[in-house]
C-alpha positions in Angstrom: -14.0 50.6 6.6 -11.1 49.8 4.8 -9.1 49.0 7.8 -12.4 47.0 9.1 -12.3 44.9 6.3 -8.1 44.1 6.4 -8.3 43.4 10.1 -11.4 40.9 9.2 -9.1 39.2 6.5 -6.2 38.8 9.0 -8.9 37.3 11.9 -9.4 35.3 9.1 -6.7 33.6 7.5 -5.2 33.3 11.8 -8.0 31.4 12.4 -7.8 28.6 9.5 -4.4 28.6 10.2 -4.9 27.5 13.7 -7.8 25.2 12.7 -5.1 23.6 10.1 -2.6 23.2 13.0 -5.0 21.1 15.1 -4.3 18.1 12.8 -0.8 18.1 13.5 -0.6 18.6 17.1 -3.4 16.0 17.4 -1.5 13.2 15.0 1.4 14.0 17.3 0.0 13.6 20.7 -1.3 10.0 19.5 2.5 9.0 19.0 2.0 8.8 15.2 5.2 11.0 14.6 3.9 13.1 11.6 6.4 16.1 11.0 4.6 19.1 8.8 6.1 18.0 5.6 4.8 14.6 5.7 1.4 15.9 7.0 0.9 18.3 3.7 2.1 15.5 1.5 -1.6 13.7 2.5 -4.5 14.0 0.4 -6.4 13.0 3.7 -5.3 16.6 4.9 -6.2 18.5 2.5 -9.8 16.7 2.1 -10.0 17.1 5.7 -9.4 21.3 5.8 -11.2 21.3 2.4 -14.1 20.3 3.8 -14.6 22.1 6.8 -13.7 25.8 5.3 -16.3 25.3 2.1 -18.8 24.2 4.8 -17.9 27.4 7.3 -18.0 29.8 4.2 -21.1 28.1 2.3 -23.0 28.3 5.6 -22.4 32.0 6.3 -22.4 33.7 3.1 -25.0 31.5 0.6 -26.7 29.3 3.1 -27.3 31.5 6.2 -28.0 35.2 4.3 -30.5 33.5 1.2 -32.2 30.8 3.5 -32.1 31.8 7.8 -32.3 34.9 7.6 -34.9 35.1 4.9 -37.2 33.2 7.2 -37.4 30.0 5.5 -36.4 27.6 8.5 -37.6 24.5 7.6 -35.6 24.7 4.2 -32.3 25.8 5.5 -32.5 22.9 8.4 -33.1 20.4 5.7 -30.0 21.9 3.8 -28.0 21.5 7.4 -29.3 17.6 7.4 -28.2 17.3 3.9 -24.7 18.8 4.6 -24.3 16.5 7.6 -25.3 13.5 5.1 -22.0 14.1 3.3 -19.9 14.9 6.1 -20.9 11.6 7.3 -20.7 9.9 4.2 -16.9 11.5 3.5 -15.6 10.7 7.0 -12.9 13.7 6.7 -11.2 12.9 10.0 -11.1 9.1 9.6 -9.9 9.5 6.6 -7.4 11.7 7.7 -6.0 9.4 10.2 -6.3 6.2 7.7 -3.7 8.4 5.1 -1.5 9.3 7.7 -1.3 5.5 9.1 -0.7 4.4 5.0 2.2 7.0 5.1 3.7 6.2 8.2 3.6 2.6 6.9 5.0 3.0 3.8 7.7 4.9 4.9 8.7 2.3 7.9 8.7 -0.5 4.9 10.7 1.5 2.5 13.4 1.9 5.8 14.0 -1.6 6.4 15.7 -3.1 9.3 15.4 -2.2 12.0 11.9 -2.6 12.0 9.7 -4.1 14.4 9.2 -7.2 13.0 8.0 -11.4 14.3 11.2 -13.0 15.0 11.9 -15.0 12.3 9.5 -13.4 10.2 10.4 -11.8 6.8 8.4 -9.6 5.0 7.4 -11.5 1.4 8.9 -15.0 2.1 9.3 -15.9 -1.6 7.7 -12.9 -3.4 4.0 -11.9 -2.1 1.4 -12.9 -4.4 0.8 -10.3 -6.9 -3.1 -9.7 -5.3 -1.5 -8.8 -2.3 0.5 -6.0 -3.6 -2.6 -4.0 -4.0 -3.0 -3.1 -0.3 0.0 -1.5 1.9 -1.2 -4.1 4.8 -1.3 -7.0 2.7 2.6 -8.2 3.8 1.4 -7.9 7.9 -2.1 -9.2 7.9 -0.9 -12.5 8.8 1.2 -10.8 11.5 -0.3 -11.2 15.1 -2.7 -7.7 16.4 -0.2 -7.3 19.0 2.5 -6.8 16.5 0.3 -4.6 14.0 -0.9 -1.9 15.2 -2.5 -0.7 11.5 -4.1 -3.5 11.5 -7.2 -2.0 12.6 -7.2 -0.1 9.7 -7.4 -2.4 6.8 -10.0 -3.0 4.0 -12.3 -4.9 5.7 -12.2 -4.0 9.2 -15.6 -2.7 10.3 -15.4 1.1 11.1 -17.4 2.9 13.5 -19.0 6.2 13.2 -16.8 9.1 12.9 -18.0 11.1 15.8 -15.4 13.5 15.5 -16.0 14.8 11.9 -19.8 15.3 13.4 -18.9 17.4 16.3 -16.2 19.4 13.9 -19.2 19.9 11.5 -21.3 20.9 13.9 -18.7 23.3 15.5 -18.2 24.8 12.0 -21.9 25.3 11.3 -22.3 26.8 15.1 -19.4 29.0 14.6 -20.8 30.5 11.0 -24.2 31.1 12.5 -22.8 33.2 15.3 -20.4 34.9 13.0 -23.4 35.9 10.8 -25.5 36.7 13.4 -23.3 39.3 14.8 -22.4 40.7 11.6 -26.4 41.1 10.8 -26.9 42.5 14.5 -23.8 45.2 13.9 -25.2 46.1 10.4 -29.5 46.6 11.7 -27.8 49.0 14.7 -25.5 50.9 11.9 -28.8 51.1 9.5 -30.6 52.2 13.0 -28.1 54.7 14.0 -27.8 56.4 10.3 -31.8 56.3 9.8 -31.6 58.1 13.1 -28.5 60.6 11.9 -30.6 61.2 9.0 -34.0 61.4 10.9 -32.7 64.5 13.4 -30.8 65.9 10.1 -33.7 66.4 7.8 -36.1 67.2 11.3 -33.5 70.3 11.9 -33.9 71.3 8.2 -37.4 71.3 8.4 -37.5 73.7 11.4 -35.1 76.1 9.6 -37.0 75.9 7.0 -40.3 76.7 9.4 -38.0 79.3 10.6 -36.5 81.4 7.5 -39.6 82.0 5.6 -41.3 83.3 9.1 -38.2 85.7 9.8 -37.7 87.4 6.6 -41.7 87.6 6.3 -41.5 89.9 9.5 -38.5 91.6 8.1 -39.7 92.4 5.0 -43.1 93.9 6.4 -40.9 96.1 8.6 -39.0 97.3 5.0 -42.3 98.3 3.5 -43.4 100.1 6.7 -40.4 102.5 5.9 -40.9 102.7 2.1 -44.7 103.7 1.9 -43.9 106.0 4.9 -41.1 107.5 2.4 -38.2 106.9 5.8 -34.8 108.1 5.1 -33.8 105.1 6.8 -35.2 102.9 4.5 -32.0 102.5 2.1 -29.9 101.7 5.4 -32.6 99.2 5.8 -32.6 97.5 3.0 -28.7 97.1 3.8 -29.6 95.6 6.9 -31.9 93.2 5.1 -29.6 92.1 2.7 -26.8 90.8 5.9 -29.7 89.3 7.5 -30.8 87.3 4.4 -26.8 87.1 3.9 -26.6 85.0 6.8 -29.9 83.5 6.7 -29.7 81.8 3.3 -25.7 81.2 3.8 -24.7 80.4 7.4 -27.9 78.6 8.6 -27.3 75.2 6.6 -24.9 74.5 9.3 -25.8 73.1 12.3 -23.7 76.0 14.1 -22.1 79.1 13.1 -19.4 81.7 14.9 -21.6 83.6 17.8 -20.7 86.4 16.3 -22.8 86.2 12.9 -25.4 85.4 14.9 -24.7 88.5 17.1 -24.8 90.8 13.8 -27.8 89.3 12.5 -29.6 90.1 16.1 -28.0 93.5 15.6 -29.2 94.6 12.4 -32.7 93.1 13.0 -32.7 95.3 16.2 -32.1 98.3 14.7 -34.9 97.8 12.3 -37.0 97.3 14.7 -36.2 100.4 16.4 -37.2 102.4 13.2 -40.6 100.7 13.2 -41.7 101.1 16.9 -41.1 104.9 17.6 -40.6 105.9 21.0 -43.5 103.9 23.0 -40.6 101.2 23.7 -36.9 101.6 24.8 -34.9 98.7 23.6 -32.1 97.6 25.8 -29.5 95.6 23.7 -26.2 94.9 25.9 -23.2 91.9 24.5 -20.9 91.1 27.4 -18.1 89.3 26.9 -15.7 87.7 24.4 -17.4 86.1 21.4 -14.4 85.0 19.0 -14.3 81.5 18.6 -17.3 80.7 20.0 -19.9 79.0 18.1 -24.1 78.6 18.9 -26.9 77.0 16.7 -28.1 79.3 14.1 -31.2 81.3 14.7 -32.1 79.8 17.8 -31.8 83.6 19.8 -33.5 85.1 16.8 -36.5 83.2 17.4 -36.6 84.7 20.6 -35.9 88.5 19.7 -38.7 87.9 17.1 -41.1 86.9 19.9 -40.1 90.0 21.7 -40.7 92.0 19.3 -44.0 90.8 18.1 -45.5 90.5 21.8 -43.5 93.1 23.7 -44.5 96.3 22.0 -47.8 98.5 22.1 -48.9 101.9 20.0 -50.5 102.7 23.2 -48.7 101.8 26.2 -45.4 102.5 26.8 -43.1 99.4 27.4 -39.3 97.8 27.9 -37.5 95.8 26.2 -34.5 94.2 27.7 -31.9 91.8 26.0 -28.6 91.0 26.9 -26.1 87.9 25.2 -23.1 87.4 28.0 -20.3 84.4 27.1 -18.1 82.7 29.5 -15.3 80.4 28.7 -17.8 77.4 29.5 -21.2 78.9 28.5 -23.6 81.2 26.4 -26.0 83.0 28.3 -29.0 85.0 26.9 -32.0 86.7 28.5 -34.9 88.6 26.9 -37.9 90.1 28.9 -40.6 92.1 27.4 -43.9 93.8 28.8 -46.4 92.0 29.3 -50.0 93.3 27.8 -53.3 91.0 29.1 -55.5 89.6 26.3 -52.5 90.2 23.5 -50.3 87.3 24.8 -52.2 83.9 25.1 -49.9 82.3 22.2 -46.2 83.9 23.4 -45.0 80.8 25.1 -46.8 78.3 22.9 -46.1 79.9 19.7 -44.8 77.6 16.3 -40.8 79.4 17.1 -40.6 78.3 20.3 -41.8 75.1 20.2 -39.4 74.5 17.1 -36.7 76.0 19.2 -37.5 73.6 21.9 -36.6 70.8 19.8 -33.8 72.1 18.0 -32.0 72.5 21.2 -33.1 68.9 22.2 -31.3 67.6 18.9 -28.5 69.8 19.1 -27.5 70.8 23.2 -28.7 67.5 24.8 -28.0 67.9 28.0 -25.9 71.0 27.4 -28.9 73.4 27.4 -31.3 75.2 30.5 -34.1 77.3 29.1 -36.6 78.8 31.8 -39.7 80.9 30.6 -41.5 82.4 32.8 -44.6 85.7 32.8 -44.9 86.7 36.3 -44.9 90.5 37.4 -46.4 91.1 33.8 -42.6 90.3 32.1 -42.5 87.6 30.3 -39.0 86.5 30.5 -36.6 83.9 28.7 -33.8 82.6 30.1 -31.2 80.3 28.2 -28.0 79.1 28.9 -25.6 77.0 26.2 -22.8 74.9 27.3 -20.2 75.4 24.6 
């Protein structure tokens, strides 16, 4: 941001400096001669940049933000007719070139011969009257217009509208409305794309949240299973519990974690679910390939293995359980497929943990993720593949 706002500044100050140079090379392409010294030594010059920077900066930062933008049209176009008023009544480029001609003038009378002068004519025959001395054209307005060319400047000499300090002003004022109008577009997409960021952010938290509670319910259940049923297993248990909730409580405010914790925590819930189910089911847990360094959403193949193990398994028919986790260099593949048993089933693909697993991976593998689920041949079976 910082570097935003420096790079702004410099567009900035390049710009007036530009703008502040068109003076010069203008004055100089009209043969007037003005060298850069004797161009900042006129007031006219300073009015004339003066003028057109308040108007640019007034207009985009007071005029544009409390008045446009805010929706009251008619009272910023009135301000706009206002500012044009002055500009018309101030005449910043006129003026400009009337100072510069008064220079120029005074300097090419302070020089003296050789000056371009009537033959025969001298420039206060006898001392100019003393009302004359008030104007720098009062010792050539007898001179003929041929010979004066800053004649058409003096006092009385009817002036006609400064077009040029209209179309500058309206330049300006164009210029500061699309300068402003940018800025406001760039700064309603930022707000969009953070309300967005923020959106996705606290919808993944919520589905954790769904998540965690859910899990360790089931897990706990499992743990008083083996306590009432007085299990020698149920110390190891507990164990297990505590690196599930370990990683449960810890890891999962990430959006991802190393596979690996996610592999353990898939482990340990396993193997207390092998205590509860006796031998009606044969799990078959298989990792295949290298897991260090890779990294997967948290919890989003637990919510799987829970559905397996809530759907899959029967005290009176016997049934298979099959999960494997295989990683490539490029990808994470898993696949689960449990028995399936009519009338218990209805809600397995439609269940609350799928369907917020469904939209986890939409937030965070867009594009990068392939789930299938399918229950033919009375498996249901879930296949997912990661790109990592």
């Amino acid at each position: 941001m910082s570097r935003f706002k420096a790079f702004s500044v410099i567009i900035h100050i390049a710009g007036w400096l530009l703008f502040m140079a068109f003076p010069l090379v203008f004055l100089n392409s009209r043969g007037q001669g003005s060298t850069v010294w004797s161009l900042l030594q006129i007031p006219g010059y300073w009015l004339f940049c003066a003028t057109y920077v308040l108007l640019f900066y007034s207009n985009a930062y007071f005029f544009i933000p409390r008045f446009f933008l805010t929706g009251q049209y008619i009272l910023y176009t009135v301000i706009v007719l206002i500012l044009l008023g002055i500009v018309y009544y101030i005449r910043p480029f006129d003026k400009l070139l009337r100072s510069n001609s008064n220079h120029l003038y005074g300097q090419m009378i302070n020089q003296g011969p050789p000056f371009d002068r009537p033959q025969g004519f001298h420039a206060f025959p006898g001392g100019p009257p003393p009302a004359e001395l008030d104007s720098p054209f009062s010792a050539y307005r007898h001179w003929p217009r041929h010979h004066n060319p800053y004649r058409q400047f003096g006092p009385n000499r009817h002036r006609p509208i400064d077009s040029t300090s209209l179309f500058i002003f309206l330049m300006i004022m164009a210029l500061s409305m699309a300068i402003k109008t940018v800025q406001q577009w760039q700064l309603t997409e930022q707000r969009a794309v953070r309300a967005e960021a923020d959106k996705t952010s606290a919808e993944l938290s919520f589905l954790k949240a769904q998540i965690n509670p859910h899990f360790l319910f089931n897990t706990l259940n499992n743990i008083y299973t083996l306590a009432v049923t007085k299990d020698d297993n149920a110390a190891d248990s507990i164990m297990k519990l505590s690196n599930i909730m370990r990683y449960v409580t810890d890891d999962v405010a990430d959006d991802f974690v190393p596979l690996q914790s996610e592999i353990d925590c898939i482990s340990d819930y396993i193997e207390l679910q092998r205590l509860r189910i006796g031998n009606n089911t044969l799990v078959n847990y298989t990792v295949d390939g290298v897991t260090d360094g890779k990294k997967i959403a948290p919890l989003v193949l637990m919510t799987f293995i829970e559905n397996v193990f809530k759907y899959g398994i029967s005290k009176h028919e016997k049934s298979v359980i099959d999960i494997n986790v295989q990683t490539t260099d490029t990808q994470i593949s898993f696949f689960c497929s449990n028995s399936i048993f009519p009338g218990r089933n209805e809600n397995q693909r439609t269940g609350i943990g799928i369907k917020n697993t469904r939209q986890r991976l939409l937030h965070l593998y867009p594009d990068k993720h392939l789930l299938n689920i399918s229950d033919q041949n009375l498996r249901y079976t879930v296949q997912l593949t990661l790109k990592t």
